[in-house]
KEVEXLUM-878800 format. One record per residue (C-alpha): residue number from 1; x, y, z. Coordinates in Angstrom, 3 decimals. Layout:
+-----+----------+----------+----------+
|  nr |       px |       py |       pz |
+-----+----------+----------+----------+
| NUM |        X |        Y |        Z |
...
+-----+----------+----------+----------+
***
This chain:
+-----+----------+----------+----------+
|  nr |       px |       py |       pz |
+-----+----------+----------+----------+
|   1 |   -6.243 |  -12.390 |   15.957 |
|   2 |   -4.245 |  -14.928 |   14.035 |
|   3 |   -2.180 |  -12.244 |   12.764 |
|   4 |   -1.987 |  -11.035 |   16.157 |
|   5 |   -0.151 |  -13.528 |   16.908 |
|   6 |    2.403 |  -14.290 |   14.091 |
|   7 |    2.792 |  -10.946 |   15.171 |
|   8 |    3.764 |  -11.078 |   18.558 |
|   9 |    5.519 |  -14.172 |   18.981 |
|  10 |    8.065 |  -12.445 |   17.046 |
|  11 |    8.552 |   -9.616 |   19.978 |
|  12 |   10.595 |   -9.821 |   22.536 |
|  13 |    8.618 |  -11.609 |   25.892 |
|  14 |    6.001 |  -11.556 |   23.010 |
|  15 |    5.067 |  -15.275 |   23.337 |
|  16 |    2.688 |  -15.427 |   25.827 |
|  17 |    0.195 |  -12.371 |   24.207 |
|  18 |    0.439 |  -14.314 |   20.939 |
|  19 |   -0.742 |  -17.597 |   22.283 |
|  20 |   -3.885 |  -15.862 |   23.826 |
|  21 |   -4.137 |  -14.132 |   20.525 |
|  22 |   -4.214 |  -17.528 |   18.852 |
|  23 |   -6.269 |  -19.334 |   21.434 |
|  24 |   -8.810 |  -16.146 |   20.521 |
|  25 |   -8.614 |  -16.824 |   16.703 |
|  26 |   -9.419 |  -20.472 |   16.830 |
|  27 |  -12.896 |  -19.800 |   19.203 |
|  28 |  -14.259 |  -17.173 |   16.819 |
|  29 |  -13.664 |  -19.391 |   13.861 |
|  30 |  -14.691 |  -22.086 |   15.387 |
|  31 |  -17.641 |  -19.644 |   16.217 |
|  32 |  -18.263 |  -18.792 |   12.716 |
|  33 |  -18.101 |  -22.652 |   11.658 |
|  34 |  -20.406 |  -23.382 |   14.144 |
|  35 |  -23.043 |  -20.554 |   13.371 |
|  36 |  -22.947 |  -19.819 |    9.707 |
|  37 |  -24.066 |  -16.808 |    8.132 |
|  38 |  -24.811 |  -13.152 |    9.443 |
|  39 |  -25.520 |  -10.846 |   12.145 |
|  40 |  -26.616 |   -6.942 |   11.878 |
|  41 |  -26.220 |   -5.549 |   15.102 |
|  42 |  -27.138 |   -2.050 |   14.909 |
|  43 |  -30.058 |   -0.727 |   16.483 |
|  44 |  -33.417 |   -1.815 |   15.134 |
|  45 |  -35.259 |    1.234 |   15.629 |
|  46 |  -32.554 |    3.250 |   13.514 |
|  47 |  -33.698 |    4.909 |   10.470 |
|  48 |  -31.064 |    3.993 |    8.672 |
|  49 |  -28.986 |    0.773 |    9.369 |
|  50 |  -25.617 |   -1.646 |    8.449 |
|  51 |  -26.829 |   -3.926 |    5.596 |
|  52 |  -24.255 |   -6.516 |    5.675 |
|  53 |  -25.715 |   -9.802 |    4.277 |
|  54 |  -21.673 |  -11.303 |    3.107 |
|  55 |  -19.838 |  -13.756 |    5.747 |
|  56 |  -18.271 |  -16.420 |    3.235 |
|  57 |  -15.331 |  -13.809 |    2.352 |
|  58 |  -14.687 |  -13.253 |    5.972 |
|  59 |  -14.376 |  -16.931 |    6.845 |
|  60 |  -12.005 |  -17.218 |    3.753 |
|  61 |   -9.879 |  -14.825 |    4.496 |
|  62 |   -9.940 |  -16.110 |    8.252 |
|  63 |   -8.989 |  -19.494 |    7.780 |
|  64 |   -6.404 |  -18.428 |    5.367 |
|  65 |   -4.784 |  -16.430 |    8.161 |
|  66 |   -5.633 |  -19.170 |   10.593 |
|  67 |   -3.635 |  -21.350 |    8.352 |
|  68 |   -0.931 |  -18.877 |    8.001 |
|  69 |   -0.197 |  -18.917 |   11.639 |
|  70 |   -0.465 |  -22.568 |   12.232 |
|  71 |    0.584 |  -24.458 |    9.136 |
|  72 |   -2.588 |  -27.060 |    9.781 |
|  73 |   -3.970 |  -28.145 |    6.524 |
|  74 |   -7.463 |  -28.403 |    7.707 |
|  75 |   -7.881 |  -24.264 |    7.794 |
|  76 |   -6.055 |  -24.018 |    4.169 |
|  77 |   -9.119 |  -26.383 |    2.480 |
|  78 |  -11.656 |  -24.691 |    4.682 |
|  79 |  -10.305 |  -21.519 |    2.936 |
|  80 |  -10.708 |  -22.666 |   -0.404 |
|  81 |  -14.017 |  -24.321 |    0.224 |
|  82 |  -14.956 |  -20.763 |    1.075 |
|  83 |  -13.462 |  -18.884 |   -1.917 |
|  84 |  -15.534 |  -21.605 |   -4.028 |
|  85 |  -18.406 |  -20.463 |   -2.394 |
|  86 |  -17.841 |  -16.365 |   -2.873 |
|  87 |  -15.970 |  -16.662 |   -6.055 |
|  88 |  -16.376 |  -13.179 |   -7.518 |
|  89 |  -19.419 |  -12.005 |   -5.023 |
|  90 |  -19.045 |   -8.425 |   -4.944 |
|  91 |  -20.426 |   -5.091 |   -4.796 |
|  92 |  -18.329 |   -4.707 |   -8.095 |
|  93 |  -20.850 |   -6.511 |  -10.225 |
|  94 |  -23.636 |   -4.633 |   -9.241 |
|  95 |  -25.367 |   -1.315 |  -10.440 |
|  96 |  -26.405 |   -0.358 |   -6.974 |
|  97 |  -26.124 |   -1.787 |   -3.114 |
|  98 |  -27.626 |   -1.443 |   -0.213 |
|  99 |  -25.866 |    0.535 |    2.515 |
| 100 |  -22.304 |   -1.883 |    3.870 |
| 101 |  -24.201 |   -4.683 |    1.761 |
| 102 |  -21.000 |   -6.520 |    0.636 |
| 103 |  -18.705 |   -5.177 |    3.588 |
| 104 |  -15.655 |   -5.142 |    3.185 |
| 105 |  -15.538 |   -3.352 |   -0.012 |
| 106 |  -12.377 |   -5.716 |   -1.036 |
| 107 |  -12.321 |   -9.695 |   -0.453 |
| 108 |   -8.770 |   -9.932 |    1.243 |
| 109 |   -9.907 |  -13.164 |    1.524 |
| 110 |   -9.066 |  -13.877 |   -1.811 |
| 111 |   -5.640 |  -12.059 |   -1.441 |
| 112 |   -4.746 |  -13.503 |    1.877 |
| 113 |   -5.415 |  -17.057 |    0.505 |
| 114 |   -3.520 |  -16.467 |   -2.625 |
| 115 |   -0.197 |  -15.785 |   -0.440 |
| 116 |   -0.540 |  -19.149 |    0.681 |
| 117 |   -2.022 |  -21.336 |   -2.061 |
| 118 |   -0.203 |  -23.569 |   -4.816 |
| 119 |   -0.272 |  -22.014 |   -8.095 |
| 120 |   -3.546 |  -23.409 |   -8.908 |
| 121 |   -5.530 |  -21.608 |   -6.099 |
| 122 |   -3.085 |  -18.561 |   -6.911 |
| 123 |   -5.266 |  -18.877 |  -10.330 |
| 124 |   -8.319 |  -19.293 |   -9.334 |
| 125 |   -8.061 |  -16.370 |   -6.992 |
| 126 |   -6.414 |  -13.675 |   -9.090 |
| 127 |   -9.155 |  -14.805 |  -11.751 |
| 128 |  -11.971 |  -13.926 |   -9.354 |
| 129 |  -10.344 |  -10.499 |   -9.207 |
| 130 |   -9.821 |   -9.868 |  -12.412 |
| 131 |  -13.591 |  -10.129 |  -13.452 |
| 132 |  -14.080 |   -7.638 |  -10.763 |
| 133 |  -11.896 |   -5.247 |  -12.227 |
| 134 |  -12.818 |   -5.609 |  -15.840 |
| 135 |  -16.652 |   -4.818 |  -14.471 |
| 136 |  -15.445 |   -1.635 |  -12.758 |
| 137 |  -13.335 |   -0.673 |  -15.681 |
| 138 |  -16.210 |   -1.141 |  -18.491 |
| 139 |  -17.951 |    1.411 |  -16.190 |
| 140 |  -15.474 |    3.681 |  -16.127 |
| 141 |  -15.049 |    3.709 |  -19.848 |
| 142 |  -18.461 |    5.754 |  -20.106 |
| 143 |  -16.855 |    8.530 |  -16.862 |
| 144 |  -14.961 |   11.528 |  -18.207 |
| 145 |  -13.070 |   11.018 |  -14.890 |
| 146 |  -12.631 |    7.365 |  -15.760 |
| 147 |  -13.773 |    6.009 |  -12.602 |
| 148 |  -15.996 |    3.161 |  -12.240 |
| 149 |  -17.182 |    3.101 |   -8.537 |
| 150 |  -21.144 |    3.486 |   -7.524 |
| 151 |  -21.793 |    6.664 |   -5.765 |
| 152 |  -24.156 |    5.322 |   -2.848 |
| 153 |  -23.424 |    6.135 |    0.897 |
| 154 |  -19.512 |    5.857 |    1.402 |
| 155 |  -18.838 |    6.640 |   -2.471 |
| 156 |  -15.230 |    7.263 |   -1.613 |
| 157 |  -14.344 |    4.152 |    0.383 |
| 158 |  -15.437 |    1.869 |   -2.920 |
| 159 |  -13.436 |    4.324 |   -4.982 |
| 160 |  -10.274 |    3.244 |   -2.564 |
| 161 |  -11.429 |   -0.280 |   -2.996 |
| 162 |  -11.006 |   -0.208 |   -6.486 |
| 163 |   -7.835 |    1.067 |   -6.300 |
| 164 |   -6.396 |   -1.217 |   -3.712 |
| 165 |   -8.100 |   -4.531 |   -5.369 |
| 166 |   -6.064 |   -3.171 |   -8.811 |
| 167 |   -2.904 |   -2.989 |   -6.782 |
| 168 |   -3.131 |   -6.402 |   -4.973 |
| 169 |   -3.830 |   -7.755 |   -8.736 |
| 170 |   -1.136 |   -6.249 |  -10.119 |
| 171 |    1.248 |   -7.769 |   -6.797 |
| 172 |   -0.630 |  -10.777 |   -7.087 |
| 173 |   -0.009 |  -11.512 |  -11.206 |
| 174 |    2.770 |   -9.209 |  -12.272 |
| 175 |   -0.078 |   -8.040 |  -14.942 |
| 176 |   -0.033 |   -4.166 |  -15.096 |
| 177 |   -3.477 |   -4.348 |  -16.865 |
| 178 |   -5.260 |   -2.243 |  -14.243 |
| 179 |   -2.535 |    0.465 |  -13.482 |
| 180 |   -4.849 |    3.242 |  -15.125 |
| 181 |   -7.951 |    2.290 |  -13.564 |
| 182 |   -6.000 |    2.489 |  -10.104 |
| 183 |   -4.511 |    5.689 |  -10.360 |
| 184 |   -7.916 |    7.012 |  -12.056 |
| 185 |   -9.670 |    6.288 |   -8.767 |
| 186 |   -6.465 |    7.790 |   -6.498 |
| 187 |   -6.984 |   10.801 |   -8.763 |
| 188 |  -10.403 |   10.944 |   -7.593 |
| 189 |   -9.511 |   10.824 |   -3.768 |
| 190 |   -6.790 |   13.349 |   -4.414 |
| 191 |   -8.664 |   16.339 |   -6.064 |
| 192 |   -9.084 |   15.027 |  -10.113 |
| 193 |  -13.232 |   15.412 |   -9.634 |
| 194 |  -16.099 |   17.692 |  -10.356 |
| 195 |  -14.955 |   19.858 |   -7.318 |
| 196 |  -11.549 |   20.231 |   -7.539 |
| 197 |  -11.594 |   19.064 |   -3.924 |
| 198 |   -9.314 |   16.031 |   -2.214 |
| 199 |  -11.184 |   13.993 |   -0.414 |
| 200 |   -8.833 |   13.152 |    2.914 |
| 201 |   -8.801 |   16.221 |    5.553 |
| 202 |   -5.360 |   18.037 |    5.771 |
| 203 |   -4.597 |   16.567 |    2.295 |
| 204 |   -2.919 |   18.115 |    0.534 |
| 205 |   -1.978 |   21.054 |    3.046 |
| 206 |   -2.015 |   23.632 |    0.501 |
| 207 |   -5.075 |   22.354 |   -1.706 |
| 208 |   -8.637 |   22.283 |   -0.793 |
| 209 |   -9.615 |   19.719 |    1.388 |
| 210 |  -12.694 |   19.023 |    3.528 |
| 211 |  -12.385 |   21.172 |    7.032 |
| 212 |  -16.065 |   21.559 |    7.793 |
| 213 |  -16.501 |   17.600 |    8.724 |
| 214 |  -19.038 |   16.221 |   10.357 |
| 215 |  -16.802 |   15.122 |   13.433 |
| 216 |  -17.102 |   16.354 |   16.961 |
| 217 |  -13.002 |   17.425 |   17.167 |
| 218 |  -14.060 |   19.798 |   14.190 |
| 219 |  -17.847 |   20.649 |   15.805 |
| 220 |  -16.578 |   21.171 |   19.320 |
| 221 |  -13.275 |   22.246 |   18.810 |
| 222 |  -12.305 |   23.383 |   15.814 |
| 223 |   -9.314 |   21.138 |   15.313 |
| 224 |   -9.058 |   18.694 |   12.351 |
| 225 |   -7.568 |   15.970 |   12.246 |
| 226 |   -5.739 |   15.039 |    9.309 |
| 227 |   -5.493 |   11.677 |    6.952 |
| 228 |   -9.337 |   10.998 |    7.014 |
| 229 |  -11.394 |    9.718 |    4.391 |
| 230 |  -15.278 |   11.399 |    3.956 |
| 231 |  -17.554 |    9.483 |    2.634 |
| 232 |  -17.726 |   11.205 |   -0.885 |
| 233 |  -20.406 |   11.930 |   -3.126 |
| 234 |  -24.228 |   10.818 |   -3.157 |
| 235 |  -26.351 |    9.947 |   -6.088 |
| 236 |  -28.086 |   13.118 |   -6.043 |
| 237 |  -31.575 |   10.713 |   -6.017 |
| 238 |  -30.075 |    9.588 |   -3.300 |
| 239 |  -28.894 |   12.292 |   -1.160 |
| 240 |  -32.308 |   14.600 |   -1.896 |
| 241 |  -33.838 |   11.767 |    0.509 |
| 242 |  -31.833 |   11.925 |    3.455 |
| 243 |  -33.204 |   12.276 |    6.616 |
| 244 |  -32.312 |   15.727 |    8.981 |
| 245 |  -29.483 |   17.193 |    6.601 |
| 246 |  -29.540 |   20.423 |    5.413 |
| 247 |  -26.887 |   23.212 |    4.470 |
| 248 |  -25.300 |   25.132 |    7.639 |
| 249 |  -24.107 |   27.332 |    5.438 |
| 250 |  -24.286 |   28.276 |    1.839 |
| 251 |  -22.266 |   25.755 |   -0.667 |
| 252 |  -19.522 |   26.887 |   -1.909 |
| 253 |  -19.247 |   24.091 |   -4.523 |
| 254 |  -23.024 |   24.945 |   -5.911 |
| 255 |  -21.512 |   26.469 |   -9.169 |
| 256 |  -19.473 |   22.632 |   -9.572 |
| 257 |  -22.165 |   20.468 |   -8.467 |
| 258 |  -23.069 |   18.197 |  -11.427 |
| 259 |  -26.525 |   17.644 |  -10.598 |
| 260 |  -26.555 |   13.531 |  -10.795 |
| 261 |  -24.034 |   13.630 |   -7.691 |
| 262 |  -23.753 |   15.321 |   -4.677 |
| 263 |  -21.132 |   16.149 |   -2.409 |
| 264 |  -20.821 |   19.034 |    0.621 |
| 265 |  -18.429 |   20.363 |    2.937 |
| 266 |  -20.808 |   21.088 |    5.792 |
| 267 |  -20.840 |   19.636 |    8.920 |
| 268 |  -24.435 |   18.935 |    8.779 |
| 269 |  -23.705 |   16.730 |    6.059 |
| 270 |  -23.164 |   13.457 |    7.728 |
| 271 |  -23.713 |   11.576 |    4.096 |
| 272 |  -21.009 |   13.068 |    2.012 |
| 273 |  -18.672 |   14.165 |    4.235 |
| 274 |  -18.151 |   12.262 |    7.656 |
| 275 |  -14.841 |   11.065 |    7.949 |
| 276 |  -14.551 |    7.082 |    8.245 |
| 277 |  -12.371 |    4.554 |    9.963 |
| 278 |  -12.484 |    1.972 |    7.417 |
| 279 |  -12.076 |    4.094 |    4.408 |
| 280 |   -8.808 |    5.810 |    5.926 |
| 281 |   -7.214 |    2.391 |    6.553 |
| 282 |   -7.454 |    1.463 |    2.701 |
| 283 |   -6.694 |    4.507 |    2.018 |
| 284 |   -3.155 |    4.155 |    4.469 |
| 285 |   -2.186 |    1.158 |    2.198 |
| 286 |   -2.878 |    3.507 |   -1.104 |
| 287 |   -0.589 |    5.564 |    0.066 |
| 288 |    2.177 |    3.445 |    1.341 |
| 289 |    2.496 |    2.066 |   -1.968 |
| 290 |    2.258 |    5.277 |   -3.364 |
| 291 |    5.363 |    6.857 |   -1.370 |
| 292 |    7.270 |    3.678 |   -1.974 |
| 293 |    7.108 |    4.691 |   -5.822 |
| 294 |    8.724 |    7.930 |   -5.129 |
+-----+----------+----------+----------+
***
């Protein structure tokens, strides 16, 4: 909401929408000040559910914005009491999570108060990243596809992660350090893995690509829809477990699978290869920046 409204009060008769956008950022904050911690609001009875437990990074990166928008100096040392508190907190320095544990997969908290902090904060910020990175990247040392992201439910959208934390480093410092690991986890997205396969649907028109998606405009229809993200590949521990999925049809990737991971094109497959709304949106920025390098 906050950048809502630097948004809009830079449109034409925009002023009015930006103030309500503003007056909406300041309650939920002041919601989130008020209430500390975290919610899970998906159904209890569900056999699987969201596991978010994180809510420092999201105040961070809100009062960072909130102080973006408004200049007060109150919301940029709320900010950095909150990056003090997540510091490098991450799914990234783990061996395993549970499902949307540490949601989102990045901290743009970090990033969005690093675009507004001296060059101390800048610092302490880009620091926090860096460790991140350097964990992912001693992973990816022992990959022959030299990428270092865990392969538990949404695989794919913590490869994009990866790649996007590596980029906003690399804007943030100037340091190229973590080009390779980047473009190591775009190759994976794009069609450099076990399968030969990209992971986004219409992508690349040509190529192989996911068309049998667990998504009701492909079910019902028949239509896909291009520029999504699938989840990705399963643990194969993990994926044997799953509850209600089984082959529609026979897998024609069984001659690549490499037995410790798991990935389908089958509709039934709502694990490995339903396309998701977060995942795509990282993935947009990847590929801004990647078109802009043409």
């Amino acid at each position: 909401m906050a950048m809502a409204a630097r948004i809009w009060r830079k449109m034409p008769d925009g002023a009015d929408f930006a103030a309500r956008c503003l007056t909406a950022a300041r309650s939920l904050y002041r919601l989130g000040r008020t209430r500390e911690g975290f919610q899970q609001g998906n159904s209890y009875g569900a056999p699987y559910r969201y596991n978010e437990r994180t809510w420092m990074d999201d105040m961070e990166w809100a009062a960072a914005e909130l102080y973006a928008t408004t200049g007060e100096a109150i919301f940029l040392k709320d900010a950095l009491h909150y990056a003090k508190l997540v510091t490098t907190e991450s799914w990234m320095e783990r061996d395993s999570v549970a499902h949307y544990e540490m949601y989102p997969y990045v901290n743009m908290g970090h990033y969005a108060l690093w675009k507004v902090g001296d060059p101390t904060t800048k610092a302490l910020v880009s620091g926090f990243y860096r460790q991140n990175l350097e964990r992912i990247e001693a992973r990816a040392k022992l990959n022959d596809y030299g990428v270092g992201h865990l392969f538990v439910w949404c695989s794919n959208n913590f490869a994009a992660a990866v790649a996007t934390q590596a980029l906003l480093y690399e804007q943030m410092t100037g340091n190229k350090q973590f080009r390779p690991l980047m473009q190591d986890h775009i190759n994976w997205l794009l069609g450099l893995n076990p399968w030969g396969t990209s992971m986004i649907t219409g992508i690349p028109a040509d190529g192989d690509h996911p068309i049998d998606v667990h998504m009701p405009f492909w079910r019902r229809l028949g239509k896909s829809v291009p520029g999504s993200l699938v989840d990705g590949p399963l643990w194969s521990s993990i994926h044997e477990g799953m509850l209600q999925i089984s082959l529609s049809e026979p897998d024609e990737y069984r001659h690549l699978q490499p037995g410790h991971i798991t990935y389908w094109d089958d509709w039934a497959d709502y694990s490995t290869n339903e396309p998701t709304m977060d995942g795509s949106a990282d993935l947009f920025h990847l590929l801004a920046w990647l078109s802009s390098q043409r």
